[in-house]
Structures are given as structure tokens and as C-alpha cells.
N, C-alpha and C positions, 0 to 999 in steps of 0.2 A: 427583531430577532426572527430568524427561519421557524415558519410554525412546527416544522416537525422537528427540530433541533428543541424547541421548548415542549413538546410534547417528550419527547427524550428526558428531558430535563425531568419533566413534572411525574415522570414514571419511574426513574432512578434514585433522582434525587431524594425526593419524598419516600421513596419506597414503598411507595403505596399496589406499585405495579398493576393486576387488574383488581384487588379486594376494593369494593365498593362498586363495583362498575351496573349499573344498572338493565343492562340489555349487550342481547350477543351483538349487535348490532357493533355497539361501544366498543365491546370487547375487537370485535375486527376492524375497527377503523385501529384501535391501537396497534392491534396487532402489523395491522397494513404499515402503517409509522415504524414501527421498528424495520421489520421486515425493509423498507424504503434506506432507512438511514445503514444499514447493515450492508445492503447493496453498494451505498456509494463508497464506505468503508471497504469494502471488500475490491471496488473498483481502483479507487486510490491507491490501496499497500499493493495489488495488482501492478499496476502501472509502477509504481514507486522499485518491485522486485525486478521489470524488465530494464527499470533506466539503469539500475543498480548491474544487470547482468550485462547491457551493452557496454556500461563502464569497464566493466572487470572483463571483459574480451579482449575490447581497445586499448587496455594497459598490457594484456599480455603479447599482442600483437605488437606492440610500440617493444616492449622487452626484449621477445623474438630478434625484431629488426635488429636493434642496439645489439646485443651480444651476437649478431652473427657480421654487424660492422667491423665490431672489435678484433672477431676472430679474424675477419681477412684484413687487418689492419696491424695484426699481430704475427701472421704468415706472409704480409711484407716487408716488416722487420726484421723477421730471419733470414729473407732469402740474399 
């Protein structure tokens, strides 16, 4: 296990968070661990927001096309 995913663990889980912690010292390396894992969190739903917004452009672009197909496909049916 990722040591700062089980430092995660061992602060949530437990819910001990900093009460016991014996030196600021302590207190900032945890603190550094969160801060750490919150990043890559924050990194991830990041990335996960742009694939999601390049999805949903390329579907409407792909719609666009299609319904402006139809329409001149439907203007040479009338004529």
C-alpha cells in the first residue's frame, strides 16, 4: 500500500486526525500527506472534467453535422 494513501487511511479512518500527535514537526509531515493526496485528487476530477467537456463538444459537433445532413437531404426531396 501507497504510504501516503495509508497515512490517509490511519487519519480518517481512525479519526484520530492530529489529537495525539507529539511535535509540529509530525503535525506537518501529515499535514504535507494530505495536502499531497488532495492534489492528486484534485488533479484527477481535473483531467476527468476536461475529457468529459471534450466528450460533450464532439457529440454536439457530430449532432450539428447530422441534423444539417438531414436538412439538405430533406431540401432534395422537395425539389
Amino acid at each position: 500500500m501507497d504510504y501516503r494513501l495509508w497515512m490517509y487511511n490511519m487519519h480518517y479512518e481512525t479519526g484520530a486526525g492530529l489529537k495525539g500527535i507529539g511535535s509540529s514537526h509530525q503535525a506537518e509531515a501529515l499535514d504535507g500527506v494530505q495536502i499531497a493526496i488532495m492534489s492528486d485528487q484534485i488533479a484527477k476530477l481535473t483531467a476527468t472534467q476536461v475529457e468529459s467537456e471534450w466528450r460533450r463538444v464532439a457529440e454536439q459537433e457530430s449532432m450539428g453535422e447530422t441534423v444539417q445532413q438531414i436538412k439538405e437531404q430533406v431540401m432534395n426531396l422537395a425539389r
